[in-house]
DOLO-213213 format. One line per field, with one value per residue (C-alpha): residue in one letter; x, y, z. Coordinates in steps of 0.001 Angstrom, whole numbers, plus 500000, padded with zeros to 6 digits. Each point is the difference from the previous one (the first is absolute). Layout:
! residues N
residu <- A  ... .
xx <- X  ... .
yy <- Y  ... .
zz <- Z  ... .
This chain:
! residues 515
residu <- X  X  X  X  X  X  X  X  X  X  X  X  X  X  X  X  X  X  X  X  X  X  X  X  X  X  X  X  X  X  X  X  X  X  X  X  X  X  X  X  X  X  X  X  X  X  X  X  X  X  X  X  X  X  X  X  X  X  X  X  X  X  X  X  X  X  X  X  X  X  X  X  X  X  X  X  X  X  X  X  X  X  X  X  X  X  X  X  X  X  X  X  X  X  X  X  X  X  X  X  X  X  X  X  X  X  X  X  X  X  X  X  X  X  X  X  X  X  X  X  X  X  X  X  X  X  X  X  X  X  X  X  X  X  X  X  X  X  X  X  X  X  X  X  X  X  X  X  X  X  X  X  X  X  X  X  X  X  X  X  X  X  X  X  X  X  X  X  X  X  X  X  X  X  X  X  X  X  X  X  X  X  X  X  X  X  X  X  X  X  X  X  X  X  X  X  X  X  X  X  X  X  X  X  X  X  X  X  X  X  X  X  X  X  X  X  X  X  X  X  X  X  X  X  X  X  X  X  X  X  X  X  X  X  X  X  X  X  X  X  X  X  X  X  X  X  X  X  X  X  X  X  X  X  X  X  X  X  X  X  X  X  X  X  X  X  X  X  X  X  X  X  X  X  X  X  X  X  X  X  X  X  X  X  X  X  X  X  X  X  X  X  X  X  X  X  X  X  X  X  X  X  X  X  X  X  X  X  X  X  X  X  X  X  X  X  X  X  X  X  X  X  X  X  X  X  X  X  X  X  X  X  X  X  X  X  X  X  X  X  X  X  X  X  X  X  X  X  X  X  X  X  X  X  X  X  X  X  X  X  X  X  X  X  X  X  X  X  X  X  X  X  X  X  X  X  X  X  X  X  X  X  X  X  X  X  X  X  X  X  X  X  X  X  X  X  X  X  X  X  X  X  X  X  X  X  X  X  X  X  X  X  X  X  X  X  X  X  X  X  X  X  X  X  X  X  X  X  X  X  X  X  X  X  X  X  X  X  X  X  X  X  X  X  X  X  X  X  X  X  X  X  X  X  X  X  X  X  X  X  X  X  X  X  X  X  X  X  X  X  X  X  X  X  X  X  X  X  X  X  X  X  X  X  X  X  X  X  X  X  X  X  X  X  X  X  X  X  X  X  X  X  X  X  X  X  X  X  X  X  X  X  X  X  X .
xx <- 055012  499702  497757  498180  498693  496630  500343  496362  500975  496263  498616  499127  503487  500354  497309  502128  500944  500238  503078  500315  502721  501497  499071  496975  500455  498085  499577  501959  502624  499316  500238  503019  501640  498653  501693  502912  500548  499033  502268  503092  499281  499688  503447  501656  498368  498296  502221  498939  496652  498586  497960  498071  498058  496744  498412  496149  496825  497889  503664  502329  503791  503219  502635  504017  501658  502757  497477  497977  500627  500110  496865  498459  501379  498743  496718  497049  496343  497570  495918  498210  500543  500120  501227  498700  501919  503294  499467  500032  503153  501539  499106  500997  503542  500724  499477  502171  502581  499859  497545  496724  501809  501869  498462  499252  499529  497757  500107  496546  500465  497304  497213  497313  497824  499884  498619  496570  498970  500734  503442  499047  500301  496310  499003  502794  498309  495957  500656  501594  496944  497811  501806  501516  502803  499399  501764  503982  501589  503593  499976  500821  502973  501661  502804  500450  499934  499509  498569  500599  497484  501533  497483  500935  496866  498754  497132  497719  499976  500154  496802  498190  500436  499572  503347  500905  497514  501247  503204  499761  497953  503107  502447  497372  499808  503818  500008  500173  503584  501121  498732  498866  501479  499144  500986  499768  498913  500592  500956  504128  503142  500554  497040  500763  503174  498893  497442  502871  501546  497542  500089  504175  499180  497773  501243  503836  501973  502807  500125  503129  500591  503440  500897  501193  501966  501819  502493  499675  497715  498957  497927  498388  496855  497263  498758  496760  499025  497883  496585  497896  498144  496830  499225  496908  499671  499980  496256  501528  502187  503409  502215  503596  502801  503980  501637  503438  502088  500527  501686  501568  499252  502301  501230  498890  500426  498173  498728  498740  497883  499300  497245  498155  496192  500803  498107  502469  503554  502250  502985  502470  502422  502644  499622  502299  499269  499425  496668  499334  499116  496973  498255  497372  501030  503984  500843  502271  503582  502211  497862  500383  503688  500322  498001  502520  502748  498464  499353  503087  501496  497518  500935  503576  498883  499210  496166  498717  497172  502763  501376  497102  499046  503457  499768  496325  501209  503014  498782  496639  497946  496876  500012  496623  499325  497024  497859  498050  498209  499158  500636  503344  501469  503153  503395  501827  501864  498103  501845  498910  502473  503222  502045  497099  498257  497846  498948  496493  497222  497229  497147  498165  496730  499522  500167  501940  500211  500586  501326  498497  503053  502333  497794  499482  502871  500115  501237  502647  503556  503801  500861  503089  497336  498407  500783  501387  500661  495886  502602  501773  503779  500578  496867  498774  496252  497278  498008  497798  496952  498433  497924  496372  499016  496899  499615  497989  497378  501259  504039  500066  501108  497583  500078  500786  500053  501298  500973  498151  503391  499617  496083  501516  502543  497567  497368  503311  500959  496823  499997  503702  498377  496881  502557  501589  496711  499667  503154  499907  496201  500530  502331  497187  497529  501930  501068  496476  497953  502873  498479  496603  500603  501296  497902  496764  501537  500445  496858  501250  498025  500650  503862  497971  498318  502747  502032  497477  499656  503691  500113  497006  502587  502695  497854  498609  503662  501400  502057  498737  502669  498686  498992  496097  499530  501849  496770  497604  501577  500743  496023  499441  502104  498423  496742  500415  501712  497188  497313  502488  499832  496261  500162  498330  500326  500373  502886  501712  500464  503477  500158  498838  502891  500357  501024  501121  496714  500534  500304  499938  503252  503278  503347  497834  497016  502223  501018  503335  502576  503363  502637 .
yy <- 940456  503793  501582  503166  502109  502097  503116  501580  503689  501263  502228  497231  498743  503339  499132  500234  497406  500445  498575  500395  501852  500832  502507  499710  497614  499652  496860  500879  500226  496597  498308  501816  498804  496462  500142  501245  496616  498104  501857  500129  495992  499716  501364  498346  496403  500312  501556  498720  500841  502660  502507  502889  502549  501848  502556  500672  501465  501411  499311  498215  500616  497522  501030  499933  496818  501866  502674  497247  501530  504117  498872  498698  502365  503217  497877  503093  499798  499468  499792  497084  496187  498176  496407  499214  502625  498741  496366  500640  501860  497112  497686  502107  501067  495890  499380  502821  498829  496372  498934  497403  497315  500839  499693  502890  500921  502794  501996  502284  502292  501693  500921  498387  503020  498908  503578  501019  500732  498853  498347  498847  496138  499774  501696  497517  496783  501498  501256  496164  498013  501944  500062  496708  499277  502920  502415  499820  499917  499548  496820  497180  501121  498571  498694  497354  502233  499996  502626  501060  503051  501550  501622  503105  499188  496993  497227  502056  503177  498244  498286  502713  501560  496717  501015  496267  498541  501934  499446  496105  500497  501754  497342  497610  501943  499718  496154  499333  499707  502772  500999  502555  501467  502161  501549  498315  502381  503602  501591  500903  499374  496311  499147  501092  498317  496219  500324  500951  497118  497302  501172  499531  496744  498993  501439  501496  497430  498570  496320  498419  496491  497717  498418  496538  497785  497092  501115  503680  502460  503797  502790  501219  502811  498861  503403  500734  497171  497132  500479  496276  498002  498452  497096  499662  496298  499459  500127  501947  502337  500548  502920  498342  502149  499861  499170  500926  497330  500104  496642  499212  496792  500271  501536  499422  502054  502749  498637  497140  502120  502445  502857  498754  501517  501434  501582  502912  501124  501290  501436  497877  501845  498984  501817  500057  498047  502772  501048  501881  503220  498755  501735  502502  503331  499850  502980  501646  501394  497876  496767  500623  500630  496619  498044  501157  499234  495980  500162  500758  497310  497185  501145  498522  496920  496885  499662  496685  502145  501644  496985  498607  502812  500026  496185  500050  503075  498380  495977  501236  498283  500207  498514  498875  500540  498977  502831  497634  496432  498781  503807  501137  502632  501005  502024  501455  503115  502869  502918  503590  501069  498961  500069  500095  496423  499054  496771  499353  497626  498873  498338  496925  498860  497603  496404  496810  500764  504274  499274  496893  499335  499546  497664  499548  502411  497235  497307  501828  499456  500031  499300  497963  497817  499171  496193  501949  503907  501414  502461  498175  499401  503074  501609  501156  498329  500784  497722  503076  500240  496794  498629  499043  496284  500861  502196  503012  501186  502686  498761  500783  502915  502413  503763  502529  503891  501227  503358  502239  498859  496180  501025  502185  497537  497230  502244  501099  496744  498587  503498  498842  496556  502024  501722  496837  497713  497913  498704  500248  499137  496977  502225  502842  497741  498462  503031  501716  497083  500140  503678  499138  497558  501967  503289  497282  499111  503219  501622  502797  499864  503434  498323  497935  502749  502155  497052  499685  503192  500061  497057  501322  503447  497534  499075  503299  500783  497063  500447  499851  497118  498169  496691  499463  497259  502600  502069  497612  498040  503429  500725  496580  500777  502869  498563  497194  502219  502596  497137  498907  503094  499728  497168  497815  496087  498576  502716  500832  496555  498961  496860  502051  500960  502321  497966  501516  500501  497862  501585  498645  502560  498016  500187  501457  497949  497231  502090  498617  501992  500142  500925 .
zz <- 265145  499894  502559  499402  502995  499698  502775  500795  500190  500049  502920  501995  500772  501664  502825  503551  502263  503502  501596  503570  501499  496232  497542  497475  497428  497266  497836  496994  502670  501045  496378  499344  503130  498502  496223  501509  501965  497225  497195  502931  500331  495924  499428  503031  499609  496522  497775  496956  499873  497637  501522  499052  501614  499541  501078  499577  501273  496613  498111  500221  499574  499688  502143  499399  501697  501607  501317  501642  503882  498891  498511  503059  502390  498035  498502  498999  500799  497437  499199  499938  499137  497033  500583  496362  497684  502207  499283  496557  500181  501402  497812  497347  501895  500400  496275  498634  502419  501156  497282  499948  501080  502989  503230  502388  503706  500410  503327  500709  503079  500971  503029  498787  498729  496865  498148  498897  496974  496179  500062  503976  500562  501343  496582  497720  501838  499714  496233  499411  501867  497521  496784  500505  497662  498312  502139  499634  503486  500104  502093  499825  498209  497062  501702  502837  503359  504110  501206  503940  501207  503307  501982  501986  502023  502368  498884  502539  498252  495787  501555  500899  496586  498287  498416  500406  497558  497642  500747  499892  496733  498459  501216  498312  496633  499726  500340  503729  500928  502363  503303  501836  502998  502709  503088  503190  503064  500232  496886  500951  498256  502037  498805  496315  500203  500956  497063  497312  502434  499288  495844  500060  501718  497128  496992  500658  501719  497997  499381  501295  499518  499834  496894  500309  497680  501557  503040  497937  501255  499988  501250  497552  499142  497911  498593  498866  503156  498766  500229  501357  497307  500391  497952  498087  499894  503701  502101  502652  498720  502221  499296  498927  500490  499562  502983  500954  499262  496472  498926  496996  498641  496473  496953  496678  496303  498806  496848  502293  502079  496982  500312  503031  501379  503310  502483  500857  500319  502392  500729  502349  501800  502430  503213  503009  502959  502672  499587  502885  497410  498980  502804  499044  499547  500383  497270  501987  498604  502531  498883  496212  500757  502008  497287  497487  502061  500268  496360  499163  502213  498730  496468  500585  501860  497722  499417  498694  497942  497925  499475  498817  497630  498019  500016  497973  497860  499331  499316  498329  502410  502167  503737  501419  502889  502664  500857  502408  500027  496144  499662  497361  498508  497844  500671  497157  498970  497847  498742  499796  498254  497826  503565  502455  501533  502550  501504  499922  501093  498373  501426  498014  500638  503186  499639  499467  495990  499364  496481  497682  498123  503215  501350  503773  501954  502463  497515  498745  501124  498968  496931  501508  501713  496422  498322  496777  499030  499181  498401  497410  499827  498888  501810  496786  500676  502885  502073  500186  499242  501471  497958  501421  500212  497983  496951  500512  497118  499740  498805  496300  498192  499931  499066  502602  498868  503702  497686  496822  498752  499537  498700  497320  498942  499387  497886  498018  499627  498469  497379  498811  499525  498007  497730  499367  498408  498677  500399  503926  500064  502892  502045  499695  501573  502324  501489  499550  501950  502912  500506  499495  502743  502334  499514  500251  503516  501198  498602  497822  497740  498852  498835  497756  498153  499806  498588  497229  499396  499360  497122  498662  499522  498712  497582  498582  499983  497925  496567  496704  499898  503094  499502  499601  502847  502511  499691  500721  502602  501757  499913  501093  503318  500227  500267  501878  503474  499612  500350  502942  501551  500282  502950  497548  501550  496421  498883  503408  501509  500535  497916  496820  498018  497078  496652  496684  497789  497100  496801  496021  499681  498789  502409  503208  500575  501480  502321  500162  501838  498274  502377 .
C-alpha cells in the first residue's frame, strides 16, 4: 500500500518553539525530526512500502526518493497554504503511478494554520457548502485511501482557531478512515516523537504471524498487513481481523479453486526468528550490518515457507489456509517474471462458504478419506463445482458480452447470416432474437437501433442477383427491433420472438435453412 506524505512548507511552519535549556526550534524543525523517524522506521521495518514525498504551501512539488533526508534537512520557506491545489496533486501523482485501484496512505503534516485566502481550506469547505456539488474538490479521491493528519500543534491551540473542525471535516470529505494526531504537552521533539510513535503503532508495524501446517511451521511477514473486516449482515458490527496463527487446513488444484473474489493480497515472507530489530528507529550502520549477517545465515537454514512455495509452484496447487474462525484464505505461488515468484495470500470473504462451488470449507477433507476417487481413475474428472440442491433461476445459458469483443462478434455474426438469405433465414432469426433478448435485458436500447439500422444498410446494399424474399424479410427485421427499441410491452417483452415474414416468393418463403 504506497503511502504518500504531504509536508506544509508555508510561513507558518517557521513559527518558533521554545525549548528550555536548548536552542530555538521552530516547528518545521519539529516535523522534520518526525518524518525522519518514520522514513528511518519505513526502511528498517517497512521496506516494502512505496513512498513519496511532497512538498507544498501555494505549490506543491514531488520530491526524489533517494533525496528524501537532504530534502528535509535543507527544506526552503515558502508563502502561504494551499491544502487544496496539493490534494489534487496527489491524487493525480497516485494515478500516474500506482493507478485507481491501488490503495493509498496519505500523510498531511502540518501546524494547523490552514492558509487564508482562495485555495485556503476554510475558503475550499465555505465555496463547497454554497455551491454544493458543483464545486470540484479533490476529495474523496478516486482511489481507496487513509488519510493520517499530524499536527505540529496541541488540541488546545487547533481549538482556539477552530482549525479542528476543519480538520475533522477534511478527514470526513475523504471517507473517514484516518486519524488525526496531535501533540501531547509542550511542543518538543519527545513530544513529536511519541505522536509519529502512536502513527507507526497504527499504520507501520509489520504483521508477523507463524504459518502452520501439521508438525511444519514458519515465521513468516504478511506484507501489505491485513486490514479488519466488518461484516454488513451482523447488528453489531465487530471488526474481524487475521490472527497470527495461520493454519493450513489442505491443498487442492488450481483449476478447482479457479479465479476466486478476494478481498486483498499479500506478500508472505519468511522472516527469521530474532526479532528484536523491529524496534523503532534502529537505522544505524552496525544494525544493517548485523541484519545482513542473520539474513544471510537464515538464508542457508531450511525454512518451511520455501518449502512450501516450490512445492505449490511445482504441483500447481493452492493451499488454504485459516485466516481465523469461519474466516479462509489461499496460498499459492505468482510469478513476476519468467524466473521471479512470490508467495502470496489472498483473503476471501468471511464465512463458512467463501467460494459456492467448493461448498462449505469445513466439509471438505482428504481425498484418501473419500468412499471412491471424486477424481476418476485416471483423475481426469472434478468433483468441483458442487452442484446446489436447488436450481437457481438464473442456470441457463444466457448471453454475457463481458468485452466490445463478444458484442461485435454477435452483430457480425447475424450480418453473415443477412448475406446468406434466404437460405440461412432460421439461423438469421435465431441468432437475431438471442440479441434482442439480451440487449432487452440489459436496456440498450441504442444496440437495437443501431442493429436495424445496419440490415436496413444490408438491404439497400443487396445484388441485383439477390433473391427477392432476402429484401423483405431484411425490412421486416428491421422493423420489428426498432419497434423493440421503443420499450413497447407488446414488441419488447421477452416471450415475443421475431418470425420470418411470410412471403408468396418460391424457394424462400419457407424459410427453410439448408445447411
Amino acid at each position: 500500500m504506497p503511502t504518500v506524505v504531504l509536508m506544509d512548507a508555508s510561513l507558518s511552519m517557521t513559527r518558533p518553539v521554545s525549548l528550555e535549556g536548548s536552542e530555538e526550534f521552530q516547528r518545521k524543525n519539529l516535523a522534520v525530526h518526525g518524518l525522519t523517524m518514520l522514513f528511518e522506521h519505513m526502511a528498517t521495518n517497512y521496506r516494502l512500502e512505496f513512498t513519496a514525498l511532497v512538498v507544498f504551501s501555494s505549490l506543491w512539488e514531488l520530491m526524489l526518493f533517494a533525496l528524501y533526508n537532504e530534502a528535509l534537512n535543507n527544506l526552503e520557506d515558502y508563502d502561504k497554504t494551499c491544502l487544496e491545489a496539493a490534494l489534487q496533486g496527489v491524487s493525480n501523482i497516485v494515478q500516474q503511478e500506482w493507478g485507481s485501484t491501488c490503495p493509498c496512505q496519505v500523510v498531511l503534516v502540518t501546524d494547523g494554520a490552514l492558509g487564508i485566502g482562495r485555495g485556503s481550506l476554510r475558503h475550499s469547505l465555505a465555496t463547497m457548502k454554497q455551491r454544493g456539488e458543483d464545486k470540484k474538490f479533490p476529495l474523496p479521491f478516486p482511489f481507496s485511501s487513509k488519510m493520517y493528519i499530524m499536527c505540529i500543534a496541541n488540541a488546545e491551540e487547533l481549538q482556539a482557531t477552530d482549525a479542528m473542525d476543519n480538520l475533522e471535516q477534511l478527514l470526513a470529505l475523504s471517507g473517514g478512515d484516518g486519524q488525526i494526531f496531535t501533540m501531547d504537552g509542550p511542543l518538543c521533539l519527545k513530544s513529536v516523537q511519541a505522536m509519529f510513535g502512536k502513527l507507526i503503532d497504527q499504520a507501520y508495524t509489520p504483521f508477523h504471524a507463524v504459518l502452520r501446517c501439521g508438525n511444519l511451521a514458519s515465521d513468516v511477514q504478511v506484507f501489505p498487513r491485513p486490514e479488519p473486516v466488518l461484516l454488513d449482515e451482523e447488528v453489531d458490527p465487530i471488526p474481524k481481523s487475521v490472527l497470527t496463527e495461520l493454519e493450513i487446513v489442505g491443498f487442492i488444484e488450481i483449476g478447482d479453486i479457479a479465479s476466486p473474489p478476494v478481498l486483498s493480497r499479500h506478500l508472505v515472507l519468511p522472516i527469521a526468528v530474532n526479532k528484536e530489530a523491529d524496534e523503532v528507529g534502529t537505522g544505524t550502520t552496525e544494525d544493517m550490518e548485523e541484519e545482513t549477517s542473520a539474513n544471510q545465515m537464515a538464508g542457508k537454514s531450511p525454512n518451511f515457507c520455501v518449502l512450501l512455495h516450490g512445492s505449490l509452484k511445482v504441483e500447481g496447487m493452492v493451499a488454504l489456509v485459516q485466516l481465523a474462525p469461519d474466516w479462509y484464505g489461499m496460498l499459492y505461488s505468482q510469478a513476476d517474471s519468467k524466473k521471479k515468484s512470490n508467495l502470496m495470500m489472498s483473503l476471501f470473504d468471511p464465512g463458512p462458504l467463501p467460494l459456492p462451488w467448493l461448498g462449505k470449507m469445513s466439509q471438505l477433507g482428504p481425498v484418501s478419506d473419500a468412499l471412491e476417487n471424486p477424481y476418476g481413475e485416471d483423475d481426469s474428472k472434478s468433483p468441483f463445482p458442487v452442484q446446489p440442491k436447488n436450481k437457481r433461476s438464473y442456470a441457463q445459458n444466457v448471453t454475457v458480452w463481458i468485452k466490445a469483443s463478444g458484442l461485435q462478434t454477435d452483430v457480425q455474426k447475424i450480418l453473415r447470416n443477412a448475406r446468406k438469405l434466404p437460405e440461412k433465414t432460421q439461423t438469421f432469426y435465431k441468432e437475431l432474437n438471442r440479441l434482442r433478448k439480451a440487449a432487452l435485458a440489459f436496456g440498450f436500447w441504442e444496440l437495437l437501433k443501431g442493429v436495424a439500422e445496419l440490415l436496413e444498410r444490408e438491404c439497400t446494399l443487396l445484388p441485383d442477383s439477390a433473391h427477392p424474399d432476402a429484401a423483405f424479410q431484411l425490412s421486416h427485421a428491421a422493423q420489428q427491433l426498432k419497434l423493440a427499441s421503443t420499450g413497447d410491452s407488446q414488441y419488447a417483452a421477452f416471450e415475443h420472438n421475431i418470425t420470418p415474414m411470410l412471403t408468396d416468393f418460391s424457394g424462400g418463403g419457407s424459410g427453410a435453412d439448408r445447411m
